[in-house]
N, C-alpha and C positions, 0 to 999 in steps of 0.2 A: 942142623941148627941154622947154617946160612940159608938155606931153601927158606925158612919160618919166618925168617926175619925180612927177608925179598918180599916173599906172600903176603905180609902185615903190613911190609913199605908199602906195596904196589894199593892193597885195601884201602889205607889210610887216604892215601893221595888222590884215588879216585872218588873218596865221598869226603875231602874236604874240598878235591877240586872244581867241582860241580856245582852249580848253582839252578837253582830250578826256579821255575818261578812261582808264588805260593795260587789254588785255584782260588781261596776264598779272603785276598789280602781286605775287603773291608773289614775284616774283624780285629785288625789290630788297629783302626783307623777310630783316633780316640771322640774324636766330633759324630761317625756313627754310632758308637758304642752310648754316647752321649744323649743324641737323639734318639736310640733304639728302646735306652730306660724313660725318659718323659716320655714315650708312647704308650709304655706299658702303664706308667703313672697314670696318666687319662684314660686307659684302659680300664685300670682300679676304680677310679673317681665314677667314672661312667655308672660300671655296674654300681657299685655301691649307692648313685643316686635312684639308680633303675629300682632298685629295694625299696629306699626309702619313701619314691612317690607309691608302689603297690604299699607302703603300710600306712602314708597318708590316704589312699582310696579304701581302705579298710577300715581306719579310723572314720572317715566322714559318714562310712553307710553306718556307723554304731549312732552316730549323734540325731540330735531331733532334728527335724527340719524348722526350716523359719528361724532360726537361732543365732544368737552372736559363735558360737563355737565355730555352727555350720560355715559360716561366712569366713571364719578364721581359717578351717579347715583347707576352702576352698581355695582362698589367698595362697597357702604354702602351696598349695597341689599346684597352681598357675606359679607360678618362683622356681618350684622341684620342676618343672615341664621347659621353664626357660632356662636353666641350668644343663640341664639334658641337652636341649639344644645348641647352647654354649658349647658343651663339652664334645657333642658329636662335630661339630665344627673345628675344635681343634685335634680332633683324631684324627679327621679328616685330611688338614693341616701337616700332620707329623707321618702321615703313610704316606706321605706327596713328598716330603721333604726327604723319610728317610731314603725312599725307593733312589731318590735324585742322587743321594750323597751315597749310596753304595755304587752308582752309575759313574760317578765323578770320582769316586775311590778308587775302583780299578782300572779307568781310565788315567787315571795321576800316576799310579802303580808302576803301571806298563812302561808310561813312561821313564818314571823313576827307573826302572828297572834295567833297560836298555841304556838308557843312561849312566848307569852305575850309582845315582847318585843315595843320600838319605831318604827314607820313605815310612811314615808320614812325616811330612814339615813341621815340625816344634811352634814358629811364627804362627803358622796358620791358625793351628789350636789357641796358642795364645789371643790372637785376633779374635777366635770364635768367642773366647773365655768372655771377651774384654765386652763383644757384642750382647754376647746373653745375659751382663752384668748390666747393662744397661738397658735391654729390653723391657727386663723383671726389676727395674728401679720404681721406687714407688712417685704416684705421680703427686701425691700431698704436696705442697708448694711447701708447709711449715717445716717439713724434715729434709728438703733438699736446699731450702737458702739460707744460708746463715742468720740467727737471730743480733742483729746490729744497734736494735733503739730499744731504751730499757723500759718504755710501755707492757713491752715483751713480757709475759711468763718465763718463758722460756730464755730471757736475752741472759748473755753471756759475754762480759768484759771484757776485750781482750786486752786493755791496759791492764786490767789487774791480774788477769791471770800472766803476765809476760813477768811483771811483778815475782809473782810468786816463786815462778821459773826460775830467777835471778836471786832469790833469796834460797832456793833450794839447792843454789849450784853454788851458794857460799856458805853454806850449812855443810856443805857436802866435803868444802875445802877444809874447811874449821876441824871438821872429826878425821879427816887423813892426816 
């Protein structure tokens, strides 16, 4: 019984005491994981557009020539062709990026590693978070500046709404 209990110690201790280093640590590295799905997203987009222009050049051989259609036809098929291009641009874009950020991943790794320290950095991702929230912010000026002069459609008080603020929060005392 003591021999079983030795052989279990000695087991235990040699595979908690050991630390390996992992071969493929970008996979838990949440900015590649990140960048790996918007890859495949453009991926999706891509083909999907690839279809769509083969069923616009399919529609246009049905229609008459000389035509308003024809011309419409033609219109999307040059829009589907710059989209394409668009989209192959940023595929392009995210194989460059991702390839960089698995390079930079187990190179952080390593270090971490020898180091003993945390790995991946929590900041980092956050900073990524904070970056691609503001990449993908939209560039409309009306939905990013406050509307302040009641010309506005869209303006909004903010005396009156501080107002209301202040009457909700003694409505709120009155019923406790």
């Amino acid at each position: 019984m003591f021999k079983i209990k030795l052989i279990l110690l000695i087991v235990f201790l040699t595979l908690m005491g050991c630390k390996k280093e992992l071969p493929n640590p970008e996979n838990l590295d949440p900015i590649y994981k990140d960048l790996l799905s918007e890859k495949k997203q453009i991926e999706k987009l891509l083909k999907d557009e690839y279809s769509n222009l083969e069923n616009l050049k399919l529609e246009k051989d049905k229609i008459k020539p000389r035509s308003l259609e024809r011309k419409i036809s033609i219109k999307e098929i040059r829009k589907s062709k710059e989209q394409i291009a668009e989209l192959k641009q940023k595929l392009k874009y995210f194989e460059i990026r991702t390839e960089r950020r698995r390079v930079e991943a187990r190179k952080s790794y390593k270090i971490a590693f020898k180091n003993e320290k945390e790995w991946p950095d929590k900041k980092e991702y956050e900073i990524y978070l904070v970056n691609k929230r503001l990449r993908n912010a939209p560039m409309n000026w009306n939905y990013r500046v406050p509307k302040l002069h009641a010309n506005n459609p869209n303006f909004k008080d903010l005396s009156k709404l501080a107002v209301k603020e202040k009457e909700k929060g003694k409505n709120k005392g009155k019923e406790e």
